[in-house]
C-alpha atoms as a printed R data frame, in Angstrom:
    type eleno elety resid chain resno       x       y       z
1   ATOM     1    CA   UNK     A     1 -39.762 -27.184 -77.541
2   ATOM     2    CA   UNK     A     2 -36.190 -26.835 -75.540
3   ATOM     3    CA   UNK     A     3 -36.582 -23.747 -74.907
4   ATOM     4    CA   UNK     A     4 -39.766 -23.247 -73.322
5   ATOM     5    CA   UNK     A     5 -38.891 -26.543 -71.374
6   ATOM     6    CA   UNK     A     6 -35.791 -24.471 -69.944
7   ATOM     7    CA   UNK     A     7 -37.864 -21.719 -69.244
8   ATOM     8    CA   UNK     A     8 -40.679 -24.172 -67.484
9   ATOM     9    CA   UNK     A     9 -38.216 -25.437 -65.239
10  ATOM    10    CA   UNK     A    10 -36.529 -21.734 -64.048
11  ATOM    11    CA   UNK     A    11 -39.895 -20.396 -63.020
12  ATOM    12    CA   UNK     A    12 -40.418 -23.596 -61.277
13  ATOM    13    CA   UNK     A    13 -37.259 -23.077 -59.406
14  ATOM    14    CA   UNK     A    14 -37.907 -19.641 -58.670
15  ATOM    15    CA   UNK     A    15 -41.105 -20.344 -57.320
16  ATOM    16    CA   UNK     A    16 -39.674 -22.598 -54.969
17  ATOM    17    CA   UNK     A    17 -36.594 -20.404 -53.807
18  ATOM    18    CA   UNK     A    18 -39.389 -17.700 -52.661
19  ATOM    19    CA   UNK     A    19 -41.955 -19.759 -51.644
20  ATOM    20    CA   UNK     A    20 -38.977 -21.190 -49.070
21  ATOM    21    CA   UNK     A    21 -37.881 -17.709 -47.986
22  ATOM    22    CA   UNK     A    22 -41.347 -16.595 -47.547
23  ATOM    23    CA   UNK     A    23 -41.516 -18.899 -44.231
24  ATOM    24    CA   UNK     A    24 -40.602 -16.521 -41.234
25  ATOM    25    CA   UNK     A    25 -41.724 -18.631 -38.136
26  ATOM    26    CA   UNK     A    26 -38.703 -21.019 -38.952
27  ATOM    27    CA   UNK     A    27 -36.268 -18.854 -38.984
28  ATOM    28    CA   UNK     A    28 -38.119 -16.643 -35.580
29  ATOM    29    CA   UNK     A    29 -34.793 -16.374 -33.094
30  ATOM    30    CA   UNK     A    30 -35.136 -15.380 -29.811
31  ATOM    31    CA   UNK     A    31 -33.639 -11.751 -28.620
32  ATOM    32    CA   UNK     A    32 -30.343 -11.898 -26.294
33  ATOM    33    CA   UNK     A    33 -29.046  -9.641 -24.042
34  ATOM    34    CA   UNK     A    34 -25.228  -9.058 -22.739
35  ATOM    35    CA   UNK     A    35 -24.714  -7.708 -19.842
36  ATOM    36    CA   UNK     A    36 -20.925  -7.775 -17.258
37  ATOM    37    CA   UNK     A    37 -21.174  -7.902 -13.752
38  ATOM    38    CA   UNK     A    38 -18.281  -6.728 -11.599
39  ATOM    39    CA   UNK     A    39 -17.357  -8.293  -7.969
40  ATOM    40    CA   UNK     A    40 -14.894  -7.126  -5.961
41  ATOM    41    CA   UNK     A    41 -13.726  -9.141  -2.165
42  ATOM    42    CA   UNK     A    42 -11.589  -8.196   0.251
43  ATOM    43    CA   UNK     A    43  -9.410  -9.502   3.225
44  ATOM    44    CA   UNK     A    44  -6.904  -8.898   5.286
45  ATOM    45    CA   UNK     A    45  -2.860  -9.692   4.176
46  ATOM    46    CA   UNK     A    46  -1.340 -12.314   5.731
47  ATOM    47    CA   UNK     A    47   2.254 -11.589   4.106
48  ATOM    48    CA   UNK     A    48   4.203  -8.680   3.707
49  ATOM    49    CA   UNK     A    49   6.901  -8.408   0.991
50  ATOM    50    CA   UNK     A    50   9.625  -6.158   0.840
51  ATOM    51    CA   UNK     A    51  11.919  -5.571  -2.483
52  ATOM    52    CA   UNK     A    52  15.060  -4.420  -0.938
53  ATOM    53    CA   UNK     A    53  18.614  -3.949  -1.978
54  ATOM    54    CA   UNK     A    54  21.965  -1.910  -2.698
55  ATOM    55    CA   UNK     A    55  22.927   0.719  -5.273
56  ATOM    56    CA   UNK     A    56  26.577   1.059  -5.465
57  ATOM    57    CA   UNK     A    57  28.656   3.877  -8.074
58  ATOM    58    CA   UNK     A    58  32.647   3.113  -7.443
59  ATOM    59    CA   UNK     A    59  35.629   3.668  -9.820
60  ATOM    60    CA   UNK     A    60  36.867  -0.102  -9.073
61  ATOM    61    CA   UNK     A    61  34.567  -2.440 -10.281
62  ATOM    62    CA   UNK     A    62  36.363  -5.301  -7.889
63  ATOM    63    CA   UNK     A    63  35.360  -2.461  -4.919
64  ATOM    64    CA   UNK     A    64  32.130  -2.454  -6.392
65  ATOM    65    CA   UNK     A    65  31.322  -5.978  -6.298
66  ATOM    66    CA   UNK     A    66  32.470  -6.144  -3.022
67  ATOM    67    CA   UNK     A    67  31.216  -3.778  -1.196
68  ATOM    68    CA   UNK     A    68  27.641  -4.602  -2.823
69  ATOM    69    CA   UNK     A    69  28.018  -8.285  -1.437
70  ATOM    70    CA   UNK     A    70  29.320  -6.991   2.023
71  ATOM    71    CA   UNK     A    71  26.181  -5.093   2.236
72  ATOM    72    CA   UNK     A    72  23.535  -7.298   0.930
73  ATOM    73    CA   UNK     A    73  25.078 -10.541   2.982
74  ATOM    74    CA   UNK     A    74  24.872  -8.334   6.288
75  ATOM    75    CA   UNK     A    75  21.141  -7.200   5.039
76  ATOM    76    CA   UNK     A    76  19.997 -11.093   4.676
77  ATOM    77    CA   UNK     A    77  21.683 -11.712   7.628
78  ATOM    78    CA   UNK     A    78  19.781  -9.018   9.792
79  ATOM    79    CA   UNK     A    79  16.663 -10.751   7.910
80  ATOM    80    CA   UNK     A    80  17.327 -13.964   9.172
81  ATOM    81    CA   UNK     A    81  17.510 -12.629  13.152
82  ATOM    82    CA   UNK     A    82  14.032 -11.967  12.527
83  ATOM    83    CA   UNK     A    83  12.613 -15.672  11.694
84  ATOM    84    CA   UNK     A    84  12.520 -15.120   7.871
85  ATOM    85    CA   UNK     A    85  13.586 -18.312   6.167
86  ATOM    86    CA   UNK     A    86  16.399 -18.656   3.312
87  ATOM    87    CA   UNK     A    87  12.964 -19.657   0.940
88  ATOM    88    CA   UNK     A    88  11.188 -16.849   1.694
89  ATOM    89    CA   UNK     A    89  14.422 -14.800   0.703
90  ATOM    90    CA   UNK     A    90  15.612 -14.816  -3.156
91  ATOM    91    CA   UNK     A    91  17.286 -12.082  -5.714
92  ATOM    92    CA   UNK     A    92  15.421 -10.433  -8.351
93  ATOM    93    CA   UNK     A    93  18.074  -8.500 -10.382
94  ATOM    94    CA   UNK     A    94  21.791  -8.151 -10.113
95  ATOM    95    CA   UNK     A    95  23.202  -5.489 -12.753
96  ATOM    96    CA   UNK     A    96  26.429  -3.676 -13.735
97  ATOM    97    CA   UNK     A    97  27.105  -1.112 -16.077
98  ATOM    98    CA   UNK     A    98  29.621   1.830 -16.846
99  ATOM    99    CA   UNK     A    99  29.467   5.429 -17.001
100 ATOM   100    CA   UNK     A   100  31.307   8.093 -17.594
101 ATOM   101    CA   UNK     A   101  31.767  10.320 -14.380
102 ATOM   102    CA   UNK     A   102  30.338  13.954 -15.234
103 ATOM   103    CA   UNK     A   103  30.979  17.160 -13.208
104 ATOM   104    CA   UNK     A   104  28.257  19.164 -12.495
105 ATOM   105    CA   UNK     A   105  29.944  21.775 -10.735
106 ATOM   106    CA   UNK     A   106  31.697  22.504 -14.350
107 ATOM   107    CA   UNK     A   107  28.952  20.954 -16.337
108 ATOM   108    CA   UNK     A   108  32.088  18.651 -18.375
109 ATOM   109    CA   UNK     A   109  32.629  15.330 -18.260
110 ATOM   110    CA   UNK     A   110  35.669  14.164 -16.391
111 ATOM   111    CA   UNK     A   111  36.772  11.386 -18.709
112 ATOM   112    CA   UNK     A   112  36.772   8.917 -15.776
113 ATOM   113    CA   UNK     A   113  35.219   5.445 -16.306
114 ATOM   114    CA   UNK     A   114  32.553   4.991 -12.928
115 ATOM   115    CA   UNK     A   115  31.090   1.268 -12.101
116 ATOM   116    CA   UNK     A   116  27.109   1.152 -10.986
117 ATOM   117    CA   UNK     A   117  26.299  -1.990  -9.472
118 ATOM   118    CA   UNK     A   118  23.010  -2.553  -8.414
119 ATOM   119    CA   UNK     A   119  22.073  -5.871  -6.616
120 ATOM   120    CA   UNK     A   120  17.882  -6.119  -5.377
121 ATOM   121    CA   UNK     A   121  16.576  -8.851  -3.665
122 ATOM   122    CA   UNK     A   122  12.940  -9.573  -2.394
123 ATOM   123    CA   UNK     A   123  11.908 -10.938   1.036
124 ATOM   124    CA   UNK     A   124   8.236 -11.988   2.429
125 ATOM   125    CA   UNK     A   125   7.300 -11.693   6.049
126 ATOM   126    CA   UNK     A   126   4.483 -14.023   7.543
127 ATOM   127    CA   UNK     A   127   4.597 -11.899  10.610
128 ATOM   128    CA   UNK     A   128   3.233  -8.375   9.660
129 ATOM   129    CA   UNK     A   129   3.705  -6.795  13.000
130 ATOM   130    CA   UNK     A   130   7.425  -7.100  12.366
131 ATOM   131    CA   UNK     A   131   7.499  -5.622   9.380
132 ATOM   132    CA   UNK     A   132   8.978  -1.879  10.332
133 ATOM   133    CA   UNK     A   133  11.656  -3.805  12.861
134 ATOM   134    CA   UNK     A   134  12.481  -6.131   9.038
135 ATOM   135    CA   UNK     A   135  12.907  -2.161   7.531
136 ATOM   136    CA   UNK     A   136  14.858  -0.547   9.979
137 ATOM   137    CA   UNK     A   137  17.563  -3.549  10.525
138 ATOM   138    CA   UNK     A   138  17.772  -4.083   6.218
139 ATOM   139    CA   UNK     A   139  18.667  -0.739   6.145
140 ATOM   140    CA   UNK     A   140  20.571  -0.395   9.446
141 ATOM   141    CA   UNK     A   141  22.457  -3.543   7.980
142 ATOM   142    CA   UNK     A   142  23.792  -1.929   4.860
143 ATOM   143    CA   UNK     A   143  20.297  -1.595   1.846
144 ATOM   144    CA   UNK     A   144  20.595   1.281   0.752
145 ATOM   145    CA   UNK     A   145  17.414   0.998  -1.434
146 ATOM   146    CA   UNK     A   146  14.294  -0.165  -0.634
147 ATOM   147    CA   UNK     A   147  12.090   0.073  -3.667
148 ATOM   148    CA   UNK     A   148   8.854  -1.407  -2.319
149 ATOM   149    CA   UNK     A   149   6.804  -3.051   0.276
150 ATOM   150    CA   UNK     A   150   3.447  -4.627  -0.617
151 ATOM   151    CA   UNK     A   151   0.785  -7.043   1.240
152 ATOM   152    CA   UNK     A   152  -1.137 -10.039  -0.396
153 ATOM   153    CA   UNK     A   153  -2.635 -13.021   0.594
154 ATOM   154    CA   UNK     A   154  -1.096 -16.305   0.088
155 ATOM   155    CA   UNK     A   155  -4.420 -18.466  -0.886
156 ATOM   156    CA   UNK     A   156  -6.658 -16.176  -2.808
157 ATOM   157    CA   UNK     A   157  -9.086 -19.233  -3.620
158 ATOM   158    CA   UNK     A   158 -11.908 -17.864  -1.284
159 ATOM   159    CA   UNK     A   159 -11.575 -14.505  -2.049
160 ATOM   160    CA   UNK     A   160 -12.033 -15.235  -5.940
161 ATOM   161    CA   UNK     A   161 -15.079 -17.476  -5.232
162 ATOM   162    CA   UNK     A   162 -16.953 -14.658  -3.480
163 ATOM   163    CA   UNK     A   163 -16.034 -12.347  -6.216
164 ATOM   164    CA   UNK     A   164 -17.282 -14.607  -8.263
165 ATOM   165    CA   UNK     A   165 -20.501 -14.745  -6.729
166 ATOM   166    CA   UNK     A   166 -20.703 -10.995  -6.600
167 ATOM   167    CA   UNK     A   167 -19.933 -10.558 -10.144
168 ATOM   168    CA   UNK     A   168 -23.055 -12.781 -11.107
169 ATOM   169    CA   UNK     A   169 -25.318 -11.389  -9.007
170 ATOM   170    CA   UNK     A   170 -24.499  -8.073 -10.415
171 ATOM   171    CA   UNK     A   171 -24.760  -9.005 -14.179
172 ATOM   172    CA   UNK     A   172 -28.518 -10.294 -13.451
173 ATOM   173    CA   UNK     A   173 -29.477  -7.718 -11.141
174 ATOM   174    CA   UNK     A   174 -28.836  -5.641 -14.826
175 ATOM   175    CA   UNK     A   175 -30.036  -8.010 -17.158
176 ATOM   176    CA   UNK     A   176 -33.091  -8.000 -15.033
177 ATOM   177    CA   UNK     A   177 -33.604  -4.283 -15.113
178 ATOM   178    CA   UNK     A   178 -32.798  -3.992 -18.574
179 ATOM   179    CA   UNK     A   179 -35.532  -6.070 -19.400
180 ATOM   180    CA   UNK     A   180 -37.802  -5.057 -17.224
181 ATOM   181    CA   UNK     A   181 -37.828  -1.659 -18.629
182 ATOM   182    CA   UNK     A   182 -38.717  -3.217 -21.785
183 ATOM   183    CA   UNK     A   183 -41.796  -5.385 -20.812
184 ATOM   184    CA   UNK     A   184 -39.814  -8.521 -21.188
185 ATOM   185    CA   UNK     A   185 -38.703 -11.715 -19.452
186 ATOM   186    CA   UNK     A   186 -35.469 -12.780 -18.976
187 ATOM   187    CA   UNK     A   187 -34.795 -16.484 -20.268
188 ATOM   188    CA   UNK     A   188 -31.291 -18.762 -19.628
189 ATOM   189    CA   UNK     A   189 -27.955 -17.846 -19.456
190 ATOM   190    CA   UNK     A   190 -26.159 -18.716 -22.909
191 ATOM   191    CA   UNK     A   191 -23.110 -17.772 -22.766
192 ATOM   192    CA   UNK     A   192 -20.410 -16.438 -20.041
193 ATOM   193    CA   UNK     A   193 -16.579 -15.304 -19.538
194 ATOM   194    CA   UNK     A   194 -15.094 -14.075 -16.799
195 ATOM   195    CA   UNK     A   195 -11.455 -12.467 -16.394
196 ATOM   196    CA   UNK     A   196  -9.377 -11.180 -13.625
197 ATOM   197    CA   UNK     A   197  -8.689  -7.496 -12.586
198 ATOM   198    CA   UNK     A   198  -6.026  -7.487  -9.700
199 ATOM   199    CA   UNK     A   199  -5.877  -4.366  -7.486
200 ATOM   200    CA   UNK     A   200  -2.796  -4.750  -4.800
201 ATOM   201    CA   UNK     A   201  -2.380  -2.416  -1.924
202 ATOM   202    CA   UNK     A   202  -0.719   0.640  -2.544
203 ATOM   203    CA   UNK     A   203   2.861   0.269  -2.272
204 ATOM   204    CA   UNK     A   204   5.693   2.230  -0.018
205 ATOM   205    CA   UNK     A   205   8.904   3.338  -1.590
206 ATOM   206    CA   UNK     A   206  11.674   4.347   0.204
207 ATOM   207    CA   UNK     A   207  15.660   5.005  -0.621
208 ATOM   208    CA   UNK     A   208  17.834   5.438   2.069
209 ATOM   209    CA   UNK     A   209  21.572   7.261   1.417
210 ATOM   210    CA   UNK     A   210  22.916   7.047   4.608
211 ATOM   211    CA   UNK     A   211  22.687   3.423   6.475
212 ATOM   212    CA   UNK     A   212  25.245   4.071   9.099
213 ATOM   213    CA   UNK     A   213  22.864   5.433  11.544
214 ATOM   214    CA   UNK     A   214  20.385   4.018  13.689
215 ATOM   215    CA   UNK     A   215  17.311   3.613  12.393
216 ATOM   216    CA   UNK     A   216  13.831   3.811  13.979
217 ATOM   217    CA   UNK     A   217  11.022   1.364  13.067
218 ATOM   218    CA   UNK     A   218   8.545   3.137  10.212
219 ATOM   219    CA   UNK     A   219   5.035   2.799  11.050
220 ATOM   220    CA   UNK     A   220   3.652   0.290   8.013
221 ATOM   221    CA   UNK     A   221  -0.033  -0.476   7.602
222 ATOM   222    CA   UNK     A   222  -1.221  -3.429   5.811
223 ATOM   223    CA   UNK     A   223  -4.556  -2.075   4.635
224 ATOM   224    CA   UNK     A   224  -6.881  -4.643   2.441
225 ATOM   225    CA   UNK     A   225  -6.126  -7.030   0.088
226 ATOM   226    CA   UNK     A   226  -8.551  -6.886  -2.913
227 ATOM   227    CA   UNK     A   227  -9.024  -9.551  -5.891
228 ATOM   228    CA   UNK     A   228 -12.042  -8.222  -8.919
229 ATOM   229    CA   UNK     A   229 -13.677 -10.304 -10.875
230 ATOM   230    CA   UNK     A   230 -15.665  -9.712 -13.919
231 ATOM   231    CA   UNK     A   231 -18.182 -11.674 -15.943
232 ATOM   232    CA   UNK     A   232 -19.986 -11.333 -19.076
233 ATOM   233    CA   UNK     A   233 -23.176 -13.096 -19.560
234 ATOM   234    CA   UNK     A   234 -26.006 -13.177 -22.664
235 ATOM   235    CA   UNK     A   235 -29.182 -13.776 -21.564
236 ATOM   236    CA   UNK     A   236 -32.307 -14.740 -24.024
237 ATOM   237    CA   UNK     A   237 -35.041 -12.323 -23.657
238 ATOM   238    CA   UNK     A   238 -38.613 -13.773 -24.309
C-alpha cells in the first residue's frame, strides 16, 4: 500500500507540472525592437583657446629656469595688452629633465649633461577676431611653442538639447521603418540611454624657433563648433 500511494502522488504531480506549462497565453510577451538614433548640432565658437609656451635645452639648469620664466612672463604680459584676464590665463605643465648632449655630426655622445625645460601654459580669448594679433605678440614676446589653438562654446546647454531632439527623431524615424517593413505597429518606448560623442574643431599647431623677429598676424578661422548625441531606444512591436 506505500508504495503505490508514492507512486499516486508523483503522477499527480507530474500531471500538474505539465498541465501548468502547457498554458502559452500567460506567458505571450510582446516583441521589442532597439534601435540608436544619432543627432548632431552646431554653432558658432564664442572662445578661442590657445596652448602656448617655451621649450628651452641649456647646459645650466639656473640659465634654464631663467630664461624659460623671462620668456613666458613677457608672453603673459603681451597677453594681457590684449584684454585677456589673469583667469582666463593658467599653466598646464611645467617639466625638467636631463640629457646627455649627442653629436650628430660624429654620431658620439659628448658626455655633457644638457637641461630641457619645458614650461606650457593655456590662454582663452572671448574676442575671436583677435586671435592671430594674441599669436603673433605670444610669439613675438618670447613662446617659442605653440602646440594648439582650438574653438568651443562656453554654454553647450542648447546645443545638447537640439541634439537631443535630433537623436530621437532619428531612432523612430528607424524603428518606424523597421517595422513597417514587417507589417507591424510600433508600441511605447521602454527603455532609453543616451551618451555623448564630442567632435571639436580641428586644431592648428604651430612651433616657432626663432621669436626675435617680427611677426605677422596668421589668418585663423573659427569654423563650427559641434556637440553629437546618441540614443538608444527599445520599442514594443505589436
Amino acid at each position: 500500500m506505500r508504495v503505490f500511494f508514492t507512486k499516486t502522488i508523483a503522477v499527480l504531480l507530474l500531471t500538474m507540472f505539465f498541465s501548468g506549462c502547457g498554458d502559452s497565453d500567460e506567458y505571450d510577451y510582446p516583441g521589442s525592437l532597439s534601435v540608436t538614433g544619432n543627432g548632431t548640432a552646431y554653432a558658432e565658437p564664442d572662445i578661442a583657446a590657445i596652448a602656448f609656451g617655451v621649450d628651452i635645452i641649456e647646459k645650466d639648469p639656473a640659465e634654464a629656469v631663467n630664461q624659460a620664466a623671462e620668456m613666458m612672463d613677457a608672453a603673459f604680459a603681451a597677453a594681457s595688452e590684449y584684454g585677456i584676464q589673469g583667469s582666463d590665463m593658467k599653466t598646464t605643465s611645467y617639466n625638467m629633465w636631463v640629457e646627455e648632449e649627442y653629436d650628430y655630426n660624429t654620431y658620439e655622445y659628448t658626455g655633457e649633461t644638457l637641461y630641457h625645460l619645458s614650461h606650457f601654459a593655456l590662454l582663452e580669448i572671448r574676442d575671436l577676431e583677435s586671435v592671430g594679433d594674441v599669436l603673433a605678440a605670444l610669439v613675438s614676446a618670447g613662446s617659442n611653442t605653440i602646440s594648439g589653438v582650438s574653438f568651443h562654446v562656453e554654454d553647450t546647454k542648447a546645443l545638447m538639447d537640439e541634439a537631443r531632439i535630433l537623436a530621437v527623431a532619428d531612432a523612430k524615424r528607424v524603428a518606424e521603418q523597421l517595422v513597417g517593413e514587417l507589417g507591424m505597429e510600433l508600441g511605447d518606448a521602454t527603455y532609453v540611454n543616451e551618451w555623448i560623442d564630442y567632435y571639436p574643431v580641428s586644431t592648428t599647431s604651430t612651433r616657432c624657433a626663432d621669436f626675435s623677429v617680427d611677426i605677422s598676424a596668421p589668418s585663423i578661422s573659427p569654423g563650427a563648433h559641434s556637440v553629437t548625441l546618441s540614443v538608444q531606444i527599445t520599442f514594443e512591436m505589436n
